[in-house]
N, C-alpha and C positions, 0 to 999 in steps of 0.2 A: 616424225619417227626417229630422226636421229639424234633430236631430243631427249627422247625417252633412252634413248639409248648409251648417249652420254651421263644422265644421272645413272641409270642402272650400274655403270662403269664406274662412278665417283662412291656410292655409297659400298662399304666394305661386307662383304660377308658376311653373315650369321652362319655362326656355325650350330648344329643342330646335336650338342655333346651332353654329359651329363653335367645337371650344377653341382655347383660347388657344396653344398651344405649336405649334397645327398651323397657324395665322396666321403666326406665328412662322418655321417653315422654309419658308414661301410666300414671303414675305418677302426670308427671305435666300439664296434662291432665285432669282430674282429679279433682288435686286441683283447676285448675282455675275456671273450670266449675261448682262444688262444691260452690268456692268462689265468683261467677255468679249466680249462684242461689239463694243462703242464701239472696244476698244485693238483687234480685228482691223482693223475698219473706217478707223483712223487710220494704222496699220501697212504696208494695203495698199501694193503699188506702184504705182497707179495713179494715188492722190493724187488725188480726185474732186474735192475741196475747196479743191487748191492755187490752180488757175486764180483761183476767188473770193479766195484769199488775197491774192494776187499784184496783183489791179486794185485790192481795197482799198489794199492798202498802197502803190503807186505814185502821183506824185502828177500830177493831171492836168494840160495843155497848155492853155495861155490858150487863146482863140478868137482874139482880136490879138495879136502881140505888140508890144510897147514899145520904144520907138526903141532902138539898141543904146548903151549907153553906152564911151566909150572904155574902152580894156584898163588894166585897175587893172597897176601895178608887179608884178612879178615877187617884190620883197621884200613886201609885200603879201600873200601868198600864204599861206593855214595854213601852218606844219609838219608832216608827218606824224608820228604818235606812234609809228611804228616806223619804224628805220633802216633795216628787210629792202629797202625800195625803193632804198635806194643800197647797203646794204653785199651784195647777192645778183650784180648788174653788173660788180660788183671783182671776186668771185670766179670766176664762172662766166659766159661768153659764148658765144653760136651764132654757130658760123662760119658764109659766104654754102657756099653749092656750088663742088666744084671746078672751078675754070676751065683753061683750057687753058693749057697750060703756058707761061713767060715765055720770051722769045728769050734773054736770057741768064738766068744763076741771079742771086738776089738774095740778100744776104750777111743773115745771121739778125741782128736786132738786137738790140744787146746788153739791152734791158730783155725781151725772150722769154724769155732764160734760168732765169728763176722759172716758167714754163708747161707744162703739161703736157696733152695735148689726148686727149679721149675721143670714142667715138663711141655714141650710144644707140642699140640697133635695135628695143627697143620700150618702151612702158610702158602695161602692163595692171593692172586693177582685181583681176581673178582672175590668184590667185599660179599656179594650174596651164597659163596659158597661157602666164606667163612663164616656166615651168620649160621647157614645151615649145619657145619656142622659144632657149631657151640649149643644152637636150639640140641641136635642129637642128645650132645653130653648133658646137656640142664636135664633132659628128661631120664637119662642115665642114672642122675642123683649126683653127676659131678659138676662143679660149678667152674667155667673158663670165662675168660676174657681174649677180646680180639684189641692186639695192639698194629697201630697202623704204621709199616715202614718205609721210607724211600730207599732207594737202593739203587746210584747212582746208574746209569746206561740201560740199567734192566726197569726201570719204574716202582710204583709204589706198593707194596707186597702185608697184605693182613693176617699176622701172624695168630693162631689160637693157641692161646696157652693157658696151661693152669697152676696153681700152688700160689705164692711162694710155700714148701716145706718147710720146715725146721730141721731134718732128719734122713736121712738115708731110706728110715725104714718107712718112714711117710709117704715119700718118693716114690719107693717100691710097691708100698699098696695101691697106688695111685695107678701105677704105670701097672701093674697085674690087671686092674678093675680098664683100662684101658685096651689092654691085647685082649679080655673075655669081647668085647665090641668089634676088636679085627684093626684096632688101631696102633700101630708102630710108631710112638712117639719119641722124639728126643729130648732127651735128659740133659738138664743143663745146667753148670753150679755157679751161682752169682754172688759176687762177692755184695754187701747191705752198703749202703751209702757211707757211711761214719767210720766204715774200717780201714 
């Protein structure tokens, strides 16, 4: 017996824990799922967390502010590091609304004749609404086009538009046969490529 009792004493423990391999898929288990959730939760559209993004990163208003100092020069002034702020104005301008028509006609001036004028009737994020409403105007009798735009932070935006005009008055029959439909379009005058 004290034999037995000796080996019992020489051989070490077994311990009765979990293996190792099943640690293991706990684990990676785990993280993926972990790492499944995080990217739902960032993904959502609700953006719970924007709000706090947004105060941190704005910077805050003095409590006084400090005498104003006169206005620095004009040259003064950064450069912007893109010309889209001057060169988008050459191309493309919004006309005001049409106004009531002039007592006499006014003779087109001759730097117009490089211009060609569109009118937008809408631009939608979902390309199915733009298609809807270009179907509307085809059955209208007026013929649009859906152009597709990025638009940098805000995403990709499908604009309906129609023309190009030659003319003012084109323009304006255009945009008439447009409002009798209930649609407020914007008027646009573009300069032709070669001008």
């Amino acid at each position: 017996m004290a034999r037995n009792l000796r080996k019992a004493a020489a051989r070490p423990a077994r311990r009765r824990g979990v293996p190792g391999w099943l640690m293991l898929v706990i684990g990676l288990g785990l993280g993926i799922g972990l790492t499944w959730g995080a990217n739902r939760y960032l993904q959502s559209s609700d953006r719970p967390l924007s709000g706090l993004r947004t105060l941190l990163a704005s910077k805050p208003e003095p409590a006084e502010k400090p005498p104003a100092k006169p206005a620095a020069p004009a040259a003064s002034a950064p450069k912007p590091k893109l010309d889209f702020y001057t060169i988008l104005p050459e191309i493309e301008t919004v006309l005001p609304e049409k106004a009531a028509k002039p007592a006499k006609p006014v003779a087109k001036p001759e730097s117009e004749t490089g211009v060609n004028y569109l009118l937008q009737a809408g631009s939608f994020s979902n390309p199915a609404d733009a298609d809807q409403l270009r179907a509307k105007l085809a059955l209208s009798g007026l013929e649009a086009r859906i152009e597709k735009v990025a638009i940098e932070g805000k995403g990709e935006f499908h604009r309906v538009r129609l023309g190009p005009y030659g003319s003012v008055q084109e323009l304006d029959n255009a945009d008439g046969r447009l409002a009798k439909l209930g649609i407020k379009a914007v008027r646009l005058k573009l300069k032709k490529a070669g001008a």
